[in-house]
C-alpha positions in Angstrom: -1.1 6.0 10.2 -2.1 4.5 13.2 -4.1 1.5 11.5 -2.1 -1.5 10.8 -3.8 -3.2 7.7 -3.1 -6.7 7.4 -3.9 -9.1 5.2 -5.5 -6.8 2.0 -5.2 -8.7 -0.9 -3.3 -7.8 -3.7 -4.7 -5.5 -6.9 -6.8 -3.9 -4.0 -6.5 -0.4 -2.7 -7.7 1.1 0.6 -9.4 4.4 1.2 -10.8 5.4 5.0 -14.2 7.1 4.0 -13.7 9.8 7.7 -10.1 11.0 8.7 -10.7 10.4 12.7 -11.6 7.1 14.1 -13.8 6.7 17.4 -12.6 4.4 19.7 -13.6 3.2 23.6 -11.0 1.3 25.6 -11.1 0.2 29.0 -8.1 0.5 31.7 -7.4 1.2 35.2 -7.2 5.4 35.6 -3.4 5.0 35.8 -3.6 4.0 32.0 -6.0 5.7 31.3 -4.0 9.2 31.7 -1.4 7.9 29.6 -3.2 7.2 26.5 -4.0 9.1 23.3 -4.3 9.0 19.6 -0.7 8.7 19.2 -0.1 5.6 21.3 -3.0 3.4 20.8 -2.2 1.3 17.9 -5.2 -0.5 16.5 -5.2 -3.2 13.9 -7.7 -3.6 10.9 -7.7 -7.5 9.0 -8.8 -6.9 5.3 -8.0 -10.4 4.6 -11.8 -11.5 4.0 -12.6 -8.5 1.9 -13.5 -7.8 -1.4 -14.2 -4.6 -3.5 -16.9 -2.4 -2.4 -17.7 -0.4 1.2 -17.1 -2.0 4.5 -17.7 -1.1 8.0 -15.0 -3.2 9.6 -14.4 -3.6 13.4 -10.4 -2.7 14.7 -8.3 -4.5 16.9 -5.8 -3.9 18.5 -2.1 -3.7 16.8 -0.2 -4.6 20.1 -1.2 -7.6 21.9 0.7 -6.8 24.9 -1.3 -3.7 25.9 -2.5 -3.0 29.0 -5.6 -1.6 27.8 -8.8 -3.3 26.6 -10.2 -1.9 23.0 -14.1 -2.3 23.5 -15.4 -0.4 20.0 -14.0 0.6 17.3 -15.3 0.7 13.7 -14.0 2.0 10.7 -15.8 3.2 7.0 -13.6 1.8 4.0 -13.8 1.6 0.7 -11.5 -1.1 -1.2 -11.4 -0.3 -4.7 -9.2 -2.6 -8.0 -6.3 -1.2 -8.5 -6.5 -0.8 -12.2 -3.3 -2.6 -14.4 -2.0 -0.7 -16.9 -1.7 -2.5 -20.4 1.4 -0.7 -21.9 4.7 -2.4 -21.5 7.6 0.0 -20.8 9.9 -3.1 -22.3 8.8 -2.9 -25.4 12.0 -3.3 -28.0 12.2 -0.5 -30.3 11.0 -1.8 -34.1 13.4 -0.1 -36.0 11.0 2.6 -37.2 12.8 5.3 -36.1 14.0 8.7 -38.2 18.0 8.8 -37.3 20.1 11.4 -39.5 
């Protein structure tokens, strides 16, 4: 992946609703040449999200760049991770057939 999520909360999965993400950055040509989808990291913050679809604007991962990012939106869909009520500890109750 080249989206670091930050900040989803927990009992909360994330699914990207397209498998390609658009993005415009801006750069003198020298960077320019140098970049593509493998070395421009982008960031997404879920931290204010809840359950449901959201179009959610990117940043970027790696503060230092010498690139701009100037649009970049992502479809997601955060969905609750479902618990699951059996407990794998449970102690045997004696009701077992030994011979």
């Amino acid at each position: 992946d080249r989206i670091d999520v930050v900040g989803l909360a927990e009992g909360l999965q994330l699914e990207y609703d397209n498998t390609t993400v658009d993005v415009t950055v801006g750069a003198v040509t020298s960077v320019l040449d140098t970049l593509d989808s493998h070395n421009v990291l982008l960031a997404l913050d879920a931290s204010e999200l809840t359950a449901g679809r959201h179009r959610v604007q990117l940043s970027l991962a790696d503060e230092a760049a010498s690139y701009d990012l100037l649009d970049a939106y992502v479809e997601i869909t955060l969905t609750e991770i479902e618990e699951n009520n059996e407990n794998p500890d449970e102690q045997d109750n004696g009701n077992s057939n030994e011979t």
